[in-house]
N, C-alpha and C positions, 0 to 999 in steps of 0.2 A: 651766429652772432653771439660773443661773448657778452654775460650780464656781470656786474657787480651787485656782491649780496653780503649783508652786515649781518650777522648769527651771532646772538648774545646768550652765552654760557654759562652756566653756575655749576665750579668746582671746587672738592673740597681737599685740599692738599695738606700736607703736613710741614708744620715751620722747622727749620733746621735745630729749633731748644730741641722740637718735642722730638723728633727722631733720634738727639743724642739722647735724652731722657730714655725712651724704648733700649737703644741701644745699652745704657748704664742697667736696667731695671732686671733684665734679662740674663747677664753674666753673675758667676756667682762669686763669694766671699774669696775664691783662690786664684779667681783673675781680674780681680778688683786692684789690686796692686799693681800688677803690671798696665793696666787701662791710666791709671796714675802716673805712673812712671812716663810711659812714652806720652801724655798729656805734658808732665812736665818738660818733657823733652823738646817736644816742639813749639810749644809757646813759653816763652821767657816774660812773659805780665804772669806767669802763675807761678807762688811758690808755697812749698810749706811754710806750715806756721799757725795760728789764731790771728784773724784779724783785728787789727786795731782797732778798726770802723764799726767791726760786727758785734752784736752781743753772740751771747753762745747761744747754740743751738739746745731749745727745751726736748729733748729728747722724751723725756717722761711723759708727753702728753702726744699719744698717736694718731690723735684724730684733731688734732688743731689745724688748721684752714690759713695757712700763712704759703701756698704753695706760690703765690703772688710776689711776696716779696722780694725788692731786690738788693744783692748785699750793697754797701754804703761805700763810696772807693772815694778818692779825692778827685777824680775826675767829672764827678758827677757836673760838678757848680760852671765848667766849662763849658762855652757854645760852639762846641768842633765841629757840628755840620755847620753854624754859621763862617767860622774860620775856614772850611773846605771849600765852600761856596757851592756850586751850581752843577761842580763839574761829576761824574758818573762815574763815581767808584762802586766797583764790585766788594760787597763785605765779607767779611773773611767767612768760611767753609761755609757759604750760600748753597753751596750744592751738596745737603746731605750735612756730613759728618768728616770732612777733609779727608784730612790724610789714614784716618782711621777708619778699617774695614776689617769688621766682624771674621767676614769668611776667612780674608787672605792671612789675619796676622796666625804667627806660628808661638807657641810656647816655645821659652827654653827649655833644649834638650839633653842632657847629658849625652857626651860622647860614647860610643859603644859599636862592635863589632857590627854589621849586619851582618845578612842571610848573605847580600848576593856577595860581600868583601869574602866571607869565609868560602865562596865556594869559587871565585876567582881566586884564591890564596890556592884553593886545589890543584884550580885547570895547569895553574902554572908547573904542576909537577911532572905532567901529564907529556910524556913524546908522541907528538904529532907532527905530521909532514903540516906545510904552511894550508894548505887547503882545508884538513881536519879543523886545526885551529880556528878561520875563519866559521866553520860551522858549529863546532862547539860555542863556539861565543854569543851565535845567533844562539843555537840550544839555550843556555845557561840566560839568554835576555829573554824567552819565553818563558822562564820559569815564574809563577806569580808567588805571592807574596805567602800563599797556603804549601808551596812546596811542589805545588802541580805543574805540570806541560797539561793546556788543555786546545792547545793550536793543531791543526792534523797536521801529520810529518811533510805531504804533501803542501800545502799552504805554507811551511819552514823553506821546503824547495824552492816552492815559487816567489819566495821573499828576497832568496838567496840569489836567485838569477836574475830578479827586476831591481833589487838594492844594489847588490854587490858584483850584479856580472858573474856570476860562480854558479857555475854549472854542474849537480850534481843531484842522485835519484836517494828515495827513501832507503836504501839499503846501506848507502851509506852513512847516513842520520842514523837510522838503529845502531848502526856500530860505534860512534860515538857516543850515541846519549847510553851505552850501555857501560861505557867508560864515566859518563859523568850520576849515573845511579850508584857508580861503587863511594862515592862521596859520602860525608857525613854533613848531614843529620842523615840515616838510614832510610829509605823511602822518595828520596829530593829524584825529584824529576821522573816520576811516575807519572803516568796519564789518564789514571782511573785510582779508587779505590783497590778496587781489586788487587792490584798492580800495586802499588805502595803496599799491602801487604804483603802479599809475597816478598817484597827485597827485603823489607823488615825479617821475615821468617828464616832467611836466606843466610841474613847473620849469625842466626843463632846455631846452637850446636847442632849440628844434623844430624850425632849420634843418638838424640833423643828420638825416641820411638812418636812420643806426643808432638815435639816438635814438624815429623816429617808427615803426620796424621793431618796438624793443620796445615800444610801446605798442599798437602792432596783435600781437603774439604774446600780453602779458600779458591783452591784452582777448577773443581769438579764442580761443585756444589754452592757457589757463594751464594747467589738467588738465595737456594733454601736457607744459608745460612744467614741470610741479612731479615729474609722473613721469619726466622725462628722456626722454622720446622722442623724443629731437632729429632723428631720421631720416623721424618722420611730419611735423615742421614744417617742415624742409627741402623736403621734398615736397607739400608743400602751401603753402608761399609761394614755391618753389622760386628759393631763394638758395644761393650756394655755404655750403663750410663755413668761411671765412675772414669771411663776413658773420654767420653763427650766430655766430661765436666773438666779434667785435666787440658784439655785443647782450648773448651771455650775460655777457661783462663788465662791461655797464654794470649792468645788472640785478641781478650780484651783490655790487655797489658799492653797492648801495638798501641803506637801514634798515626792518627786518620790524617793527621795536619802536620807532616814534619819541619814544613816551614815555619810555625810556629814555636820551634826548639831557638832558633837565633835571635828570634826578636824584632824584626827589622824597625817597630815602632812600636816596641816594647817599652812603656814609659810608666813609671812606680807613679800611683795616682794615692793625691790623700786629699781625704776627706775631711773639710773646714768646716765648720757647722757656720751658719751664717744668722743662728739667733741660740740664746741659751737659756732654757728656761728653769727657770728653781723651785724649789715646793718649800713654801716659808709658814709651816703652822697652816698647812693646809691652805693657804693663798699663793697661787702662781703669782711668779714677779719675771716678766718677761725683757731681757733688756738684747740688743743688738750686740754681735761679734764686734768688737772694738775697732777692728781692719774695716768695717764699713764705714765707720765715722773719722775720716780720714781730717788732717788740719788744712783748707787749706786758704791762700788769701790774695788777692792782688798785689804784682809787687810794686812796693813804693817807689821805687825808682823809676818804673814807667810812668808811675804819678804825676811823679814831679817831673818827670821829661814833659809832659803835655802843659805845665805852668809855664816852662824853659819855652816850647814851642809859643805860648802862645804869644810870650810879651814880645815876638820877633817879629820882622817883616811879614808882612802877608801875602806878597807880592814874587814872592821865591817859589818857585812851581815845583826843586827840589826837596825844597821845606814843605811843602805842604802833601809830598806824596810820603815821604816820612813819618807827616801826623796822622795821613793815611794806614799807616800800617802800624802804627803804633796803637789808634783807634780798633785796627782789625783785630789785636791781639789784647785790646782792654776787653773787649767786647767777648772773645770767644772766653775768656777765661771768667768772668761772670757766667758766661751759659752754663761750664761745666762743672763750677760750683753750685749754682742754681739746682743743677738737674743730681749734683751730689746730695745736694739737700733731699730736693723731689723723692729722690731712690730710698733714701734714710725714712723719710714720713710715709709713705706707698709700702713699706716693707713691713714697718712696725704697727701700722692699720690693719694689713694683710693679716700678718699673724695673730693679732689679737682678734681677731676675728675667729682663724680657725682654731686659736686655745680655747673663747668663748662656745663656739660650734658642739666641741669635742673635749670638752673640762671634764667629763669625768674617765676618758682614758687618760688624760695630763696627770690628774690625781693618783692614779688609781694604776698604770701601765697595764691595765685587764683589755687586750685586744677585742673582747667579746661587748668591750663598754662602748667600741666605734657607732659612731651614727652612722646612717647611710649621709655622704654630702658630695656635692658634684659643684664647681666652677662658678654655676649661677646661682646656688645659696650663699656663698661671700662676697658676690659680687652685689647683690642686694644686698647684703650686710654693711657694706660699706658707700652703697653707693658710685662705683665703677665699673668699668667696661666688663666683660669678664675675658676679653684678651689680657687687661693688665692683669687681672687674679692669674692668668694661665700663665705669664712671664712669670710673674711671684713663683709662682710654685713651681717653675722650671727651673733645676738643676742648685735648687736652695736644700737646705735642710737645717733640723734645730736640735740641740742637745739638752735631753730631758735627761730624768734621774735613771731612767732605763735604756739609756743607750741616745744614738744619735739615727736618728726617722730624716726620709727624705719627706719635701712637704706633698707627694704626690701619694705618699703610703696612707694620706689621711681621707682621699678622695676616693669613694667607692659608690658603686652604685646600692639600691637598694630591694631587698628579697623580702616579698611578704611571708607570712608564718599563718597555721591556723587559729592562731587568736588574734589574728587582725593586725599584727604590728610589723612597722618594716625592720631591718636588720641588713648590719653592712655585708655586704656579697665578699668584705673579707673574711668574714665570720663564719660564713660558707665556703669559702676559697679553704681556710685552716680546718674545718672538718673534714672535707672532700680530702685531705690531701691525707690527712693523721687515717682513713679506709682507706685510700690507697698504701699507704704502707704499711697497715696491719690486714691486707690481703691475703692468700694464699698466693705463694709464689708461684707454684704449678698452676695454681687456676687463678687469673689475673680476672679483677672485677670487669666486666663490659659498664658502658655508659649507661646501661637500661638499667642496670643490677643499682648501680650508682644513684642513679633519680630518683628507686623506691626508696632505697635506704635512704635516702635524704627525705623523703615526700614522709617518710614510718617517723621521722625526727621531726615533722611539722615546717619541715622547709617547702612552700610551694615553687617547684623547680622543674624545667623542662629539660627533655633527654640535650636537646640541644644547649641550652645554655650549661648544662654539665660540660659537655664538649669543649664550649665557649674556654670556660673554667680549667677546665684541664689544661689545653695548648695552654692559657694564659701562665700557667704553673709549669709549661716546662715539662709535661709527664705526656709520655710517647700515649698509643693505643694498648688494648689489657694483651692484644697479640705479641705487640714488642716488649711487655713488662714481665713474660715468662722468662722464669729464672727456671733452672735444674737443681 
C-alpha cells in the first residue's frame, strides 16, 4: 500500500548575482574584456558609458560596505510586476549564468599553421596505392598532440577493419608509418622515446663518429642512459669521458616532444598585471589596472521603452510579453554591473590586505622579508570565505617597482628556525635551490646531505619535506643531476 509523506528541507543554494559575481571574481585582468564584450553583446539594456543615475564609484576606499547597493536606472519608480500581473515568467539567466560558460568559451586565436595541417600538406606528396592512403590517414589521426603514436599498431588494425571495412595486418602499418617518420618535425610519429630519438639521430650526419656513437647507445643502452649511468656505458663501449661527453651533447640537443615544433595551440600569452603598486616616499599607494574598472550603465532607451510600455493597453498579451523581456534584460544588466562593482571592492580589499600582510617585501623587494601566509590569514583579515581569497589570488597578479609577482608567489607555508621564529618556505625554497646549483656536478647533493645542510643553517627541515621542495622546484633526484 502506497503512503504519502511530506519532507521538509533546508537548502542552501546560490542566487544567479552571486554565481555571476564567482564567475567575474575568478578571471583575470586579460579576459575581463572579452567577459565585457560578449556581456555587451548579448544584452542590449547594457552599454558603455558613466551613468547618469550613478555617482562614481569611490575606488579609494577598499573596505567600504556598499556591496548592497543598487545602481539607480529610470526604471526603478515603475510597477512592472504589477503591470505583468499574475502570470509566470521565467527571469532572465535564472539558471546560473545564461548564455556565458566559463569552460566552453574560447579566446581569440590567431590563425596559424598546425601540426596535423603541416603534416597532411606532407601525406599528400606521398605515392600510395588507395589502400595505403586510407591507412596513413588513420596513422597520421593517431598522432597526439606531443608528436607520438602511442596506440598499438594492432589496435590501428582493428580500427581499420571495424571503421572503415579495411582489411590489413601490422606489417603493413610499419611500412607506412615509416613513410610518415620521414616527415618534418624529425621524430613525428615515433611510439616511444627511444624511437623519436633515433629518427632524430637519423638525420644528422652519419659521417660523424659521435653521431653514430649515439645512436648505438640510444639503441643498446637507453635504460642506462636515461638512468645516467654513464660509468656502465663507458665500460662497456669502452670510450673515454671526452667521447661520452661529445654524445651526451648531441643527445641533449634532440627534441623529446617534436610535436611541440608546430604549435598546434601555441598561443603568445601576456601578462596584464591586474593591480599596480607604487612606493610613494616610502608609503604604498595601491590602485587597480584601469581595464577592471570598466564604464558601464543601463541603456536609456530601454528606460524609456518601459515608460512607452507602460502608458499602453494593459490588456495586450503581446505587449506585455515584450515588457517581459525588456524587464529580463533591465534586470540582468544591473546584476552585471552590480557584480562589476562587487569584483572592483573584493579585489582591492584582497590586496590590501596581502600589501598590509607582506609590507616590508612591498617596500624593500628583499624575498627573505616574506612572511610565512596561507589563504586563511586574509581571509580573517578581511572577513571572507577563504574560497573568495583563493579566486582572488587565482590567476591575478600586481606590478611592484621589482617586477610583476603573481598573487600566489606571496602564499607560502611556514619553517621554523632554531630561534623560534617562522620563515617563509620560499626562503627555504631559494636556498635549497642556490646548494643545488653550487653542487658538485659529478657528485650531485642526496636529499639527506640537503636536510643537514639546511638543519647546520638553523632551518628545522625534514629529509621529506626537502623532497617535497625539490619536485615543487622542478629539480630531478641528485641521480639525474649528474653532469660529466
Amino acid at each position: 500500500m502506497q503512503k504519502l509523506s511530506l519532507n521538509q528541507t533546508l537548502q542552501q543554494k546560490l542566487s544567479p548575482q552571486q554565481i555571476q559575481f564567482i564567475k567575474l571574481l575568478q578571471i583575470p585582468t586579460a579576459e575581463l574584456d572579452t567577459r565585457i564584450e560578449e556581456e555587451l553583446e548579448i544584452n542590449p539594456a547594457l552599454e558603455e558609458g558613466m551613468d547618469d543615475y550613478d555617482e562614481p564609484a569611490n575606488d579609494d576606499d577598499p573596505y567600504a560596505d556598499d556591496y548592497d547597493d543598487e545602481p539607480r536606472s529610470r526604471d526603478d519608480d515603475l510597477d512592472i510586476d504589477g503591470y505583468l500581473g499574475s502570470d509566470d515568467y521565467n527571469g532572465y539567466k535564472m539558471q546560473g549564468d545564461g548564455n556565458y560558460n566559463e569552460e566552453e568559451r574560447e579566446s581569440p586565436l590567431a590563425s596559424s599553421s598546425s601540426l596535423m595541417d603541416s603534416l597532411m600538406q606532407q601525406f599528400g606528396y606521398l605515392r600510395l596505392t588507395e589502400a595505403q592512403r586510407v591507412v596513413g590517414l588513420q596513422l597520421i589521426g593517431s598522432i597526439e598532440s606531443d608528436g607520438y603514436i602511442r596506440r598499438s599498431m594492432q589496435a590501428i588494425v582493428n580500427d581499420l577493419a571495424f571503421s572503415q571495412g579495411v582489411f590489413t595486418d601490422a606489417d603493413e602499418l610499419e611500412e607506412v608509418l615509416a613513410k610518415i617518420q620521414t616527415f618534418d618535425p624529425p621524430g613525428i610519429g615515433a611510439r616511444s622515446l627511444q624511437e623519436c630519438l633515433i629518427l632524430q639521430l637519423k638525420r644528422k650526419d652519419q659521417s660523424d663518429i659521435y653521431v653514430l656513437l649515439a645512436i648505438k647507445i640510444i639503441d643498446e643502452f637507453f635504460d642506462e642512459f636515461s638512468k645516467k649511468h654513464y660509468d656502465k656505458i663507458q665500460r662497456r663501449l669502452n670510450i673515454s669521458d671526452e667521447s661520452l661527453k661529445q654524445v651526451i651533447n648531441i643527445i641533449t640537443k634532440l627534441n623529446p616532444k617534436p610535436g611541440s615544433v608546430e604549435g598546434e595551440q601555441g598561443t603568445a600569452q601576456y601578462l596584464i598585471p591586474d593591480f599596480i603598486l607604487t612606493n610613494n616616499n616610502s608609503k604604498l599607494e595601491l590602485t587597480l589596472n584601469s581595464k577592471n574598472a570598466p564604464e558601464l550603465r543601463i541603456s536609456r532607451s530601454f528606460a524609456e521603452m518601459l515608460d512607452t510600455y507602460d502608458k499602453s493597453s494593459k490588456n495586450n498579451k503581446a505587449l506585455k510579453e515584450t515588457v517581459t523581456f525588456v524587464k529580463q534584460r533591465l534586470d540582468a544588466a544591473k546584476w552585471f554591473i552590480d557584480a562589476i562593482k562587487q569584483r572592483q571592492q573584493t579585489l582591492l580589499r584582497t590586496m590590501n590586505a596581502i600589501v598590509k600582510f607582506q609590507f616590508d617585501f612591498f617596500l624593500t623587494g628583499d624575498e627573505s622579508k616574506l612572511r610565512p601566509m596561507i589563504l586563511k590569514d586574509i581571509a580573517t583579515l578581511i572577513d571572507m570565505d577563504v574560497s573568495t581569497v583563493s579566486r582572488v589570488a587565482n590567476s591575478k597578479s600586481v606590478q611592484t617597482e621589482f617586477g610583476i609577482y603573481p598573487l600566489k608567489y606571496f602564499f607560502s607555508e611556514g619553517i621554523s628556525t632554531d630561534s623560534g621564529e617562522d620563515v617563509s618556505s620560499r626562503e627555504v625554497k631559494n636556498i635549497l635551490k642556490d646548494l643545488i646549483d653550487n653542487e658538485p656536478k659529478l657528485n650531485p647533493l642526496s636529499d639527506d646531505k640537503l636536510e643537514k645542510m639546511l638543519n647546520d643553517r638553523g632551518y628545522n627541515i625534514a629529509r621529506r619535506t626537502v623532497a617535497k621542495y625539490r619536485e615543487q622546484l622542478n629539480i630531478p633526484v641528485a641521480r639525474l643531476r649528474k653532469q660529466l
